[in-house]
C-alpha positions, 0 to 999 in steps of 0.5 A: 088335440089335447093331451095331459103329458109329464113334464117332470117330477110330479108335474102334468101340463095339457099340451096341444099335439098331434091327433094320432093317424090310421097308419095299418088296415087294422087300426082304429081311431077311438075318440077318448070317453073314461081312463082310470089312473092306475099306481103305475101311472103315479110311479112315473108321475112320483119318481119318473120310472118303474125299474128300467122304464125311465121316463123321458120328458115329456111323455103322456101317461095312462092306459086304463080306458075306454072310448068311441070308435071314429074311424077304422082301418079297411081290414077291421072287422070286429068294430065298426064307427059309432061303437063303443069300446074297452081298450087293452092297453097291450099292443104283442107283435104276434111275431116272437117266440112269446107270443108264438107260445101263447105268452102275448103278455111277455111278448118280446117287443110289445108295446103299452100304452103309457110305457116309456120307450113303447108308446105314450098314454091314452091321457089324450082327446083320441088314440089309435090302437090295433083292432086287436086289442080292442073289446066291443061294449054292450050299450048298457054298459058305461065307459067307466065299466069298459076302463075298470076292465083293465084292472079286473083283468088283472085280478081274473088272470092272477086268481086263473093263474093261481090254479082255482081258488074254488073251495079255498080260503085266501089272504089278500095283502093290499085292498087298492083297486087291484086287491079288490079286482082279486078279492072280485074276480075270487068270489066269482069263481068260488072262494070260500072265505077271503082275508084282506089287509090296507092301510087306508080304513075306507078301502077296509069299508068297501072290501068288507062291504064287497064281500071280504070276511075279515079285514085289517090295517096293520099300522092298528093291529097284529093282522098275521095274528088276527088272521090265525085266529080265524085260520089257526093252520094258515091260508091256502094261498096269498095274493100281495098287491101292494108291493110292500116288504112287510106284506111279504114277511105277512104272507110267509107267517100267514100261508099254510104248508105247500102255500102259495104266494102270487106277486102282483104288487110292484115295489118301488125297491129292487129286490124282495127278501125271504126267509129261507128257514120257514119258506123252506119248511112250508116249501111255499111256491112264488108265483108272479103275475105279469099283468094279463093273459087273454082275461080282457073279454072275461072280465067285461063278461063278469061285469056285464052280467052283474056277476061282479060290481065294480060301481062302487069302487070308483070313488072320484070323478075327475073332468079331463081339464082336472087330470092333476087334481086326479093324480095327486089326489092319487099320489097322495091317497087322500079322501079315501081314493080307491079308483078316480076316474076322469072324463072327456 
């Protein structure tokens, strides 16, 4: 089969390699339809790590997807051959004390798909993965909508993470695809008014036509003073989702006391800073969000009962043979990207 791998520092090549095999009763073999090109999968094409996951040449990215099912183990019982399926890219053992006490997402040994060091991506003609971590599709739904889940999921796990957001009025730093799978999943469970920042004035555009009440770029204006006009005794809660410095410095300035600040972004630097004076003062509570916890089926249910519209976040469209194009594209936030897509 065909397979987009990582060949080094910002360099993609189709390779032809093995078709992955059915190892356990309760695999499934899935036939490739959509996968998303997420910002981690830039880190490693950019800089070939994210923190200690190093990339080791070549290696296949992606973890976004959605595909058919073509063959299943002899235990698997909630999908069947013909079906079509969102994949969670998460692979727990089911074993360790995480995942004993119900924290599959930091599971001891888990596997991801196109982590280095646990399992290469979904960048590939097929995968096999774990029934498990497989989610059915209704027939109306389309493979894109099955690969956006991921990230949506993301964005419904941190807003249930951050204890209700029903009734609150929120700040959103960095309007990408996980800002907005935020800004999203908030409306649907009852936000009161969201703020939200980019750098790029076309995510602007679709956060403000997505439901966002106020929107800025702070390379043009003051944000944190544009927002305290509008919210004169700060907002209840921040969500950083652009792994920026100056968006925490933001979020200090913009939270009310007894604030929250939920960390969702991954930085490209090691550390974050925090001034002590006035997140002592307003004894703000960090949060972070490691990616999902049991969110996968809720997000599908938001979007197949129209509760959310994920439609117009995906931007660009991108035929497998095109994932490079895809992946610059991305690397360089040109055209306005918010979410590209690629096809098989």
């Amino acid at each position: 089969m065909k397979a987009f791998l990582l060949t080094g520092l910002r360099q993609m090549e189709m390779k032809e390699v093995p078709e992955p095999e059915i190892q356990s009763p309760h695999d499934v073999l899935i036939r490739m339809k959509a996968v998303g090109v997420c910002g981690s999968d830039i880190h490693y094409y950019l800089t070939g790590r994210i923190g200690s996951q190093v990339v080791n040449y070549p290696f296949t990215v992606g973890h976004e997807g959605a595909g058919l099912v073509e063959a299943v183990g002899s235990e698997v019982m909630r999908v069947k051959p013909g079906d079509k399926v969102a994949i969670d890219p998460a692979m727990p053992c089911g074993v360790c004390d995480q995942c004993c006490s119900g924290r599959p997402h930091t599971c001891r040994n888990l596997k991801f798909l196109g982590t280095p060091g646990q399992a290469e991506g979904c960048l590939s003609e097929y995968v096999v993965m774990p029934e498990s971590s497989l989610f059915p599709l209704k027939p109306s739904s389309s493979f894109e909508e099955g690969a956006f889940s991921e990230p949506l999921s993301i964005g419904v796990y941190a807003v249930r993470l951050s204890r209700g957001v029903k009734g609150k009025r929120i700040t959103i730093l960095g309007s990408g695809p996980i800002g907005m799978s935020v800004l999203l999943s908030a409306l649907a469970y009852g936000a009161e008014a969201v703020y939200m920042t980019d750098k790029i004035d076309e995510r602007l555009v679709l956060a403000k036509k997505s439901g966002a009440i106020w929107t800025g770029n702070p390379d043009r204006k003051d944000v944190v003073k544009g927002i305290l006009k509008q919210e004169p005794l700060g907002t209840d809660m921040v969500f950083e989702c652009c792994g920026q410095q100056e968006a925490m410095d933001e979020a200090v300035q913009l939270l009310k006391p007894g604030g929250k600040i939920m960390i969702i972004g991954i930085p490209e630097f090691d550390e974050w800073r925090f001034p002590v004076d006035d997140f002592r003062h307003k004894e703000i509570t960090v949060q972070n969000v490691r990616r999902q916890l049991n969110s996968v089926q809720e997000a599908l249910d938001l979007i197949e009962s129209d509760r959310v519209n994920i439609n117009r976040l995906i931007t660009h469209h991108y035929s497998f043979e095109e994932t490079r194009e895809a992946f610059e594209l991305v690397a360089g936030y040109r055209d306005g990207v918010m979410k590209a897509m690629i096809y098989f």
